[in-house]
C-alpha positions, 0 to 999 in steps of 0.5 A: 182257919181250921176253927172258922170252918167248923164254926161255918159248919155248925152255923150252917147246920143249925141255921134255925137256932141261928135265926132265933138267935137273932131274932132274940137278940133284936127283940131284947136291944132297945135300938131307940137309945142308940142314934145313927148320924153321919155313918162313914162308908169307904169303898172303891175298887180293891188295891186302891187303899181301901183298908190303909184309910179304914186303919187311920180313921179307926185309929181316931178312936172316933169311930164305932166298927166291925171287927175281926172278932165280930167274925163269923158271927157279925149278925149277933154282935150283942151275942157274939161280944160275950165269947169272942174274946174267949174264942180268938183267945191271945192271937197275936198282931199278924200280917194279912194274907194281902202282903200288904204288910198291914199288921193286923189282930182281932181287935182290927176294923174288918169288912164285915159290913157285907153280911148285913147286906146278904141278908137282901139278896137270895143268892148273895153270890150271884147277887151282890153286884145288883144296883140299887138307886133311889127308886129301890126301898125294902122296909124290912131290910132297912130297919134291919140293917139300922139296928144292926149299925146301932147294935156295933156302936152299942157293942162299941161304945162309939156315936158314929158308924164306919165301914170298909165295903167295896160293895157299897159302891153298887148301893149308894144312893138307895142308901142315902134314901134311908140313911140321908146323913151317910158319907162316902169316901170312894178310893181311887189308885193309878189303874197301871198299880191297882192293876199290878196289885190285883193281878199278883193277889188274884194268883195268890189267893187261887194257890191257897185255894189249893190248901185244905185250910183255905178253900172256900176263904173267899166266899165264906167272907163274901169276897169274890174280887179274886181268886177261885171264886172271882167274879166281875161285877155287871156294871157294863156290856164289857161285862162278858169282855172282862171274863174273855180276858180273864179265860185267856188268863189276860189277868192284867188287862181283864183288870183294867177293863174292870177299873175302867168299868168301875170308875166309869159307872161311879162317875156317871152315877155319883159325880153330883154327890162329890163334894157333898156327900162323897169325897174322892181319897186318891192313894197316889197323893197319900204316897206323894204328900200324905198331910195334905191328903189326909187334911181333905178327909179330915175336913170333910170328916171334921175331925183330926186325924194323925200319921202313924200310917205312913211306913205302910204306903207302897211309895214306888209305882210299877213299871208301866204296862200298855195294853188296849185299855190304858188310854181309856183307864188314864183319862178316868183317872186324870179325870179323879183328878179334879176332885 
């Protein structure tokens, strides 16, 4: 952790050799020879089985991604694959600070998709939860982010693209403007346990912002689902709701209203694409017939996809908890149902 700050730091510093670092590297890669088809985008709320699904379809040995060691230069992949190795040396498999017992090392698939999309907004921080539809095109940032797709398949030796994003959700049709072959796999989890899940990481990331190592983890992968840099995405007039909740450290309710918000604004945006373009990965029916969950993705995928994965689904649901949202959240979630 010690080491990615000071590398933050120098990055920070030098931010002018970083830039003609990039710009170097985009005028020497011949993007032409690369071509960009079917890119796979798996997004959601977090705690809903987002990087359990990243995992088996990485594991297909199909897909070309982001990884652990592409951080924290993933904006020079090209670059950066000439060190990286070096830099994380023989690391060891370790468990994610989630507790998710997920094993993980730098050859893991990451969300590192984020850090292309920063490049769009000026104050990421305040700004990554802005919608983007159809109506919205950049020219500039388009053909950026291509080439950086291509520039991880290059780098991968891999013909298809696939990114974990939780952010993407705010972003999906601008991008099927510019990429129309992309798919979509939105998670969904029961909100009583997504709820449960988020409330226990969100305490346990604000202790560790207590120690030195990880004070600014959060923003420096540009996450802000929790912990001390926590921020709700503006996706309803709830919005000021969720943080009354939170500022009454009404943690659990203030993310249910969040899913309720969240799976509300997908199924009033997105619910035409189901189906087509985007398909529904429910994480209770992974834990209840796991063949049969993973057979819907493979179909929509056209792939073959195996079950190595199975030990890491929390099988047990949690005790149930009413609260003022919980009728509201579990008619969205019947709702998912149907698809």
């Amino acid at each position: 952790m010690n080491s990615f700050k000071k590398t933050f730091f120098l990055k920070n510093k030098f931010q002018n050799i970083f830039d003609t670092i990039v710009k170097l590297e985009d005028f020497f890669f011949k993007e032409d020879q690369i071509n960009l088809k079917n890119p796979i985008f798996i997004t959601g709320m977090p705690r809903s089985g987002t990087t359990l699904l990243t995992h088996i379809l990485y594991d297909s040995e199909r897909f070309g991604s982001f990884l652990y060691k592409d951080y924290p230069f993933p904006e020079i992949p090209l670059f950066w694959n000439k060190f990286n190795n070096l830099y994380y040396n023989n690391r060891k498999d370790q468990k994610r600070i989630h507790d998710d017992d997920l094993l993980i090392n730098k050859n893991s698939p990451e969300n590192l998709d984020e850090f292309l999309w920063k490049r769009l907004f000026d104050d990421h921080f305040k700004e990554f939860d802005t919608i983007l539809d159809e109506n919205y095109s950049n020219d500039e940032f388009e053909n950026s982010y291509i080439r950086s797709i291509k520039k991880i398949l290059f780098v991968r030796k891999k013909y298809q693209y696939l990114a974990k994003n939780n952010y993407i959700i705010f972003r999906i049709k601008y991008l099927l403007n510019f990429i129309p072959s992309a798919k979509f796999i939105i998670c969904i989890r029961n909100p009583n346990d997504t709820c449960y899940s988020l409330e226990k990481i969100h305490n346990k990331f604000v202790k560790l912002s207590k120690i030195k190592e990880y004070k600014n983890f959060e923003k420096n992968f540009l996450h802000y689902e929790f912990g001390k840099f926590r921020k709700n995405p503006n996706l309803s007039l709830e919005c000021q709701k969720i943080y009354d909740l939170w500022n009454e450290n009404k943690e659990f309710e203030g993310y249910m209203l969040q899913w309720v918000s969240v799976y509300e604004f997908i199924l009033k945006n997105y619910q035409n694409f189901f189906g087509k373009n985007i398909i529904i990965f429910n994480y209770d029916n992974l834990k209840n017939n796991y063949k049969k969950e993973i057979r819907k993705i493979s179909l929509f995928l056209n792939l073959s996809l195996d079950t190595k994965k199975t030990k890491f689904i929390i099988k047990k649901d949690k005790k149930k908890i009413e609260n003022e949202f919980s009728e509201r959240a579990e008619k969205i979630y019947n709702n998912f149902k149907n698809f």
